[in-house]
TORKOL-4160 file (C-alpha; in steps of 0.2 Angstrom, whole numbers, padded with zeros to 4 digits, m for minus):
212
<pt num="1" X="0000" Y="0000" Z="0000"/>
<pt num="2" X="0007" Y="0018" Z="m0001"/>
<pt num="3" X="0016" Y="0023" Z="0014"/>
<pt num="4" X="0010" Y="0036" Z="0025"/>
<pt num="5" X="0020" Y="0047" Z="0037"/>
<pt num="6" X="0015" Y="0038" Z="0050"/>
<pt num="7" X="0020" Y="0021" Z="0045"/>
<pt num="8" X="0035" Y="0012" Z="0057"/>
<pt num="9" X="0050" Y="0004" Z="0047"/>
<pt num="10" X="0055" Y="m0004" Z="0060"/>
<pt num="11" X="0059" Y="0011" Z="0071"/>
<pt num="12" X="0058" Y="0023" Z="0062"/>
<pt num="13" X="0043" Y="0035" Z="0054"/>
<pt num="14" X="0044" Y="0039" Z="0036"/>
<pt num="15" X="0051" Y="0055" Z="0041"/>
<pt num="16" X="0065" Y="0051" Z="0051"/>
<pt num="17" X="0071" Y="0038" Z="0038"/>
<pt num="18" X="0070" Y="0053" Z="0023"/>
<pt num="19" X="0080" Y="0064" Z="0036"/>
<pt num="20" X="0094" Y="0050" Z="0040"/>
<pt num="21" X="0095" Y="0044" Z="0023"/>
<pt num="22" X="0097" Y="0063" Z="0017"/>
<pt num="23" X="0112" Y="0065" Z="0031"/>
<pt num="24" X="0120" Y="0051" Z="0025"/>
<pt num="25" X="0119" Y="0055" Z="0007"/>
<pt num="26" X="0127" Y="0071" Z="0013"/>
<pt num="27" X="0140" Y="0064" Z="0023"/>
<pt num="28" X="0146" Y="0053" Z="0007"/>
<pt num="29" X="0148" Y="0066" Z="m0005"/>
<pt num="30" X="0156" Y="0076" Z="0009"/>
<pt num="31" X="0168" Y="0060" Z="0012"/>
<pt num="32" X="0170" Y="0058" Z="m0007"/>
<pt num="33" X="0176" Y="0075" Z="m0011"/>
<pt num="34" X="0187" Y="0075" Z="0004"/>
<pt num="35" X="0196" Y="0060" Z="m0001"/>
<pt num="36" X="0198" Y="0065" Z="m0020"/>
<pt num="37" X="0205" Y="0079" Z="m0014"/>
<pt num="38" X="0216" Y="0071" Z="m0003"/>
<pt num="39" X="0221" Y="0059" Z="m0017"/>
<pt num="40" X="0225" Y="0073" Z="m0026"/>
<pt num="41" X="0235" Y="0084" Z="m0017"/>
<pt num="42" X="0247" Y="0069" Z="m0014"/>
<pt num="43" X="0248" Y="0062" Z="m0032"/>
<pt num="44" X="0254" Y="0079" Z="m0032"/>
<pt num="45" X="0266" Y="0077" Z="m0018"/>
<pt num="46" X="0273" Y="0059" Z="m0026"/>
<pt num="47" X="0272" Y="0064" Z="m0045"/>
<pt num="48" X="0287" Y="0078" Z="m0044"/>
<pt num="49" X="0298" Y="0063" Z="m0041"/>
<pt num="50" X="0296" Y="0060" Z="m0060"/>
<pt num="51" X="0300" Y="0077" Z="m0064"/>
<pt num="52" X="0319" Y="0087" Z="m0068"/>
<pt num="53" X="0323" Y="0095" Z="m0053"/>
<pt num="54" X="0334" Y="0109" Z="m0053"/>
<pt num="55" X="0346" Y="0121" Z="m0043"/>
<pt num="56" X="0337" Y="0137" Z="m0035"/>
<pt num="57" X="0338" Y="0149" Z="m0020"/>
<pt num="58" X="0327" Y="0146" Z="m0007"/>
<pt num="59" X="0327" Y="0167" Z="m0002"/>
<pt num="60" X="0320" Y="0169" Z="m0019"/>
<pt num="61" X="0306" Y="0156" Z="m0018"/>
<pt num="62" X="0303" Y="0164" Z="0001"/>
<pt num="63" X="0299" Y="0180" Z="m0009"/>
<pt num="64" X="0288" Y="0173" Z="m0021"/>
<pt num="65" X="0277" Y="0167" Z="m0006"/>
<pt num="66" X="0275" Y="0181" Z="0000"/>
<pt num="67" X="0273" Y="0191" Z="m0014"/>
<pt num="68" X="0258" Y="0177" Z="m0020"/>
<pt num="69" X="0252" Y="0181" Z="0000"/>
<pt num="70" X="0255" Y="0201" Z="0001"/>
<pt num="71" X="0234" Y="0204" Z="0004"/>
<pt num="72" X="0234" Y="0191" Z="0016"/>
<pt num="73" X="0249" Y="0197" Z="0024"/>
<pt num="74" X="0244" Y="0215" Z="0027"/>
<pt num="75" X="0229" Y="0211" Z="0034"/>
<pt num="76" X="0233" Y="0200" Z="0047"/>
<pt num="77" X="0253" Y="0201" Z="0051"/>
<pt num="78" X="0268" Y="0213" Z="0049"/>
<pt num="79" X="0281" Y="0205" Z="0040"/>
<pt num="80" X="0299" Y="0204" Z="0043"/>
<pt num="81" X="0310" Y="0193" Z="0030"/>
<pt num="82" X="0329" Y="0191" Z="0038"/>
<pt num="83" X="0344" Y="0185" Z="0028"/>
<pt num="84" X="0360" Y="0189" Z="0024"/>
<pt num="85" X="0365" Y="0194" Z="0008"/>
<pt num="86" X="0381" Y="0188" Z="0010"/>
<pt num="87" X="0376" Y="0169" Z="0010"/>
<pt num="88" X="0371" Y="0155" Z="m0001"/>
<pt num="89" X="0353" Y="0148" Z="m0002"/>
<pt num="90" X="0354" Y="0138" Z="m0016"/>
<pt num="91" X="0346" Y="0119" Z="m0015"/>
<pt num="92" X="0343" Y="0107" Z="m0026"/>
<pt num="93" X="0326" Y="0104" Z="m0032"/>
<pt num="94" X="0309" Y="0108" Z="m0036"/>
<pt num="95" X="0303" Y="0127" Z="m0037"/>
<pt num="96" X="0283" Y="0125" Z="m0037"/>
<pt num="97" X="0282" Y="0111" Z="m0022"/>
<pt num="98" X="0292" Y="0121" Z="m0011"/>
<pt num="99" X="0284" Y="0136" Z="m0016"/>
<pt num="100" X="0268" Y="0124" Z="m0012"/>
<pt num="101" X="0276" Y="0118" Z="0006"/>
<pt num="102" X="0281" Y="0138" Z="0010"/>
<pt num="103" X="0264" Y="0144" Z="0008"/>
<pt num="104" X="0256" Y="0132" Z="0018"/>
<pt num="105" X="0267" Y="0139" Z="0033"/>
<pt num="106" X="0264" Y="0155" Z="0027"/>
<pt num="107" X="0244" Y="0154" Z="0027"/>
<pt num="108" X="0244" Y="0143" Z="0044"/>
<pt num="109" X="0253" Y="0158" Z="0051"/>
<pt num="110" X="0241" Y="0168" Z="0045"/>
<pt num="111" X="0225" Y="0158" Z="0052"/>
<pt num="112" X="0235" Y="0158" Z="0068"/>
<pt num="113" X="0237" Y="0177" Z="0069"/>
<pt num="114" X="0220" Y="0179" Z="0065"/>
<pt num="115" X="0213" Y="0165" Z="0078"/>
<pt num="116" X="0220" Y="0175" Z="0092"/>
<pt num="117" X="0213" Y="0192" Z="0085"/>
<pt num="118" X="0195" Y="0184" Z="0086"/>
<pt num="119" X="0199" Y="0179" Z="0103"/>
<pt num="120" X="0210" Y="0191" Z="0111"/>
<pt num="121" X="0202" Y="0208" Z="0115"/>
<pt num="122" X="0215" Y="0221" Z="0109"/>
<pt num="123" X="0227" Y="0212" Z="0097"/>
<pt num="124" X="0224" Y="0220" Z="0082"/>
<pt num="125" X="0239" Y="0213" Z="0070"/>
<pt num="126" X="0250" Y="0199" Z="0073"/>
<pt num="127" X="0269" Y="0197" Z="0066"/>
<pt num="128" X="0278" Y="0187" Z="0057"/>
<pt num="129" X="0296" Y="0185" Z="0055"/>
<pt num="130" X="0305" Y="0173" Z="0040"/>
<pt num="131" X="0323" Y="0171" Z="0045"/>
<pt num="132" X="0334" Y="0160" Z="0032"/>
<pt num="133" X="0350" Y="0155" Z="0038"/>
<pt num="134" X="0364" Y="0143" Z="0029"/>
<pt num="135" X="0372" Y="0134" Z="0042"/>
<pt num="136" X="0385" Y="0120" Z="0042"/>
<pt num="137" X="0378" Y="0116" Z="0025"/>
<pt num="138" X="0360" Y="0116" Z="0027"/>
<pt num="139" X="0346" Y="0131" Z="0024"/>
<pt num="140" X="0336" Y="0134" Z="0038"/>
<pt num="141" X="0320" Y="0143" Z="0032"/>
<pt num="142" X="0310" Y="0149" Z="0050"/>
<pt num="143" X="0292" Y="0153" Z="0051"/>
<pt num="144" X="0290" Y="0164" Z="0068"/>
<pt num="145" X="0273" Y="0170" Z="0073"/>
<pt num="146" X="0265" Y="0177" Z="0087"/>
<pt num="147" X="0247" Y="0169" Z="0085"/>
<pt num="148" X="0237" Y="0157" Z="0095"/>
<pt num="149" X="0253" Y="0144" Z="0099"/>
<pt num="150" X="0249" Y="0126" Z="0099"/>
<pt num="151" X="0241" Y="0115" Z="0113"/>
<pt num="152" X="0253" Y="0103" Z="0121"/>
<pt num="153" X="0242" Y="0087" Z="0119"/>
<pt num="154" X="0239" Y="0090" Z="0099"/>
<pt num="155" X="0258" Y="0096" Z="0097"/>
<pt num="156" X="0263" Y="0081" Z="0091"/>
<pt num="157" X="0250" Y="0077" Z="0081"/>
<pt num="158" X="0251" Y="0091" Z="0069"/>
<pt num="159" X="0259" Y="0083" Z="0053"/>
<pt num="160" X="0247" Y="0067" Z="0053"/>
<pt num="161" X="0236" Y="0067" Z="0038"/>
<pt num="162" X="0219" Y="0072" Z="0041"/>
<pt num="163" X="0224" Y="0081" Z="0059"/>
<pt num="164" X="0214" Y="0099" Z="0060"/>
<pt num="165" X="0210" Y="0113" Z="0074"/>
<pt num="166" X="0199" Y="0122" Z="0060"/>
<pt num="167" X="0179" Y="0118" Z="0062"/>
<pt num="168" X="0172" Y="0106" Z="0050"/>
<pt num="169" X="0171" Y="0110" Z="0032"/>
<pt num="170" X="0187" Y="0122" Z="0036"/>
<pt num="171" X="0204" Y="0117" Z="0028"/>
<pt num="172" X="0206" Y="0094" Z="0027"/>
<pt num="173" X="0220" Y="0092" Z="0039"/>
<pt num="174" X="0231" Y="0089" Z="0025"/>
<pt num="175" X="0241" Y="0104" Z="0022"/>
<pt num="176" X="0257" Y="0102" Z="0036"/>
<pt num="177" X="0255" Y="0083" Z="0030"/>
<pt num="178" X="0258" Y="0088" Z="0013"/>
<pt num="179" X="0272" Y="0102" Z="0017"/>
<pt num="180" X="0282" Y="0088" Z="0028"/>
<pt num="181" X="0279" Y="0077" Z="0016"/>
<pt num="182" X="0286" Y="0087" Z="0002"/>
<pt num="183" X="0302" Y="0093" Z="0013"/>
<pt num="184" X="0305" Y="0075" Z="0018"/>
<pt num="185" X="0305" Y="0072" Z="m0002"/>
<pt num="186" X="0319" Y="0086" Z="m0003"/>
<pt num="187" X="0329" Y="0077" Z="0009"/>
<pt num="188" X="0325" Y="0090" Z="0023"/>
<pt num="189" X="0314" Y="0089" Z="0038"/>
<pt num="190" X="0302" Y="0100" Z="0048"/>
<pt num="191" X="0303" Y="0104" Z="0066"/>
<pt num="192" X="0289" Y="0114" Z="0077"/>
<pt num="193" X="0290" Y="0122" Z="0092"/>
<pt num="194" X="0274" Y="0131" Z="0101"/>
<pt num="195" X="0269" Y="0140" Z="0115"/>
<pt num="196" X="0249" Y="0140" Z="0117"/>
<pt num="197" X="0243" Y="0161" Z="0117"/>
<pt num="198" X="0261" Y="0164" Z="0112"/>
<pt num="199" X="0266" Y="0159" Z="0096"/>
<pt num="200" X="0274" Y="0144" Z="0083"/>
<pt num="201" X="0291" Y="0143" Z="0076"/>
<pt num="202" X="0289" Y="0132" Z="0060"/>
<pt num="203" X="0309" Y="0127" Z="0055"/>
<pt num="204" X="0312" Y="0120" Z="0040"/>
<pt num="205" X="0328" Y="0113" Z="0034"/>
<pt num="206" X="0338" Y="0106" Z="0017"/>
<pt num="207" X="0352" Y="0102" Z="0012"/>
<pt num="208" X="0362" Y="0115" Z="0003"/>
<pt num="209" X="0366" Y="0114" Z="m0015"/>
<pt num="210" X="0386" Y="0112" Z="m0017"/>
<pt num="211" X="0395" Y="0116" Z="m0034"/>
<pt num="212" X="0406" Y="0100" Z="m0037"/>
């Protein structure tokens, strides 16, 4: 017969079972996209391999990002890039995936600066200082900001795919994954350090190009 409203399916009503059936169709496509994307974005990570890589200064790329960033950048933080002029910053590699991993940092720094704005009655604009540094044969590229900071228990936890702070529908917990992920493939490695309401200090480091 045709079902009613009030029918029982078991123990559900007709309109419960439309509702749960419309969250779950939701949830799927949501799920769906996500991993897609998430395929994506480390195809990209992994498919650079293939490519030539080539021999580039790291300052350079630094100033890229932050050109590619500027509205960001004076909305939320006063910028500070330190080098010395002196110095080499030449690595071998891949231009657009460091570019890639850089402006992760760059844009978590950002979110950062601006979460403790929202929150924090009287901190208008945050700061954020870029220091790049060759030393004993490796580049050290530091991201320091003066944003939110880190909690402890999730300090650790912060490179795992899929790991986010941001609310749901916000970011797929796949951006430091895919920045470690892509320094790691440049032989280099990332370190954190992070006081919660204080800051983050993001280091990366690669080994320096050297002329043979």
């Amino acid at each position: 017969h045709e079902a009613h409203p009030d029918d029982k399916f078991g123990p559900y009503s007709l309109p419960e079972i439309r509702a749960k059936f419309s969250q779950l169709l939701e949830s799927t496509v949501g799920a769906t996209v996500r991993i897609i994307t998430v395929a994506d974005k480390l195809k990209q990570c992994t498919s650079f391999a293939l490519s030539q890589s080539n021999v580039f200064n790291c300052v350079d790329v630094v100033k890229n990002v932050i050109e590619m960033h500027r509205f960001l950048l004076e909305k939320w933080a006063d910028l500070k890039l330190e080098y010395d002029e002196s110095e080499e910053y030449n690595i071998n590699g891949h231009t657009l995936q460091l570019e890639q991993a850089l402006s992760i940092l760059l844009t978590n720094a950002c979110d950062a600066i601006s979460d403790r704005t929202k929150k924090e009655e009287g901190f208008d604009k945050g700061e954020l200082k870029i220091i790049a540094k060759n030393i004993d044969g490796k580049i050290h590229i530091t991201f320091c900001d003066n944003g939110c900071g880190i909690p402890e228990d999730i300090k650790d936890k912060i490179f795992a795919p899929y790991f986010t702070t941001k609310p749901q529908g916000v970011g797929d917990g796949m951006g430091l994954s895919l920045c470690k992920a892509i320094i790691e493939r440049h032989d280099g490695s990332i370190d954190a350090k992070s006081e919660l309401g204080k800051g983050t200090e993001l280091c990366v480091i690669l080994p320096a190009h050297h002329e043979k």
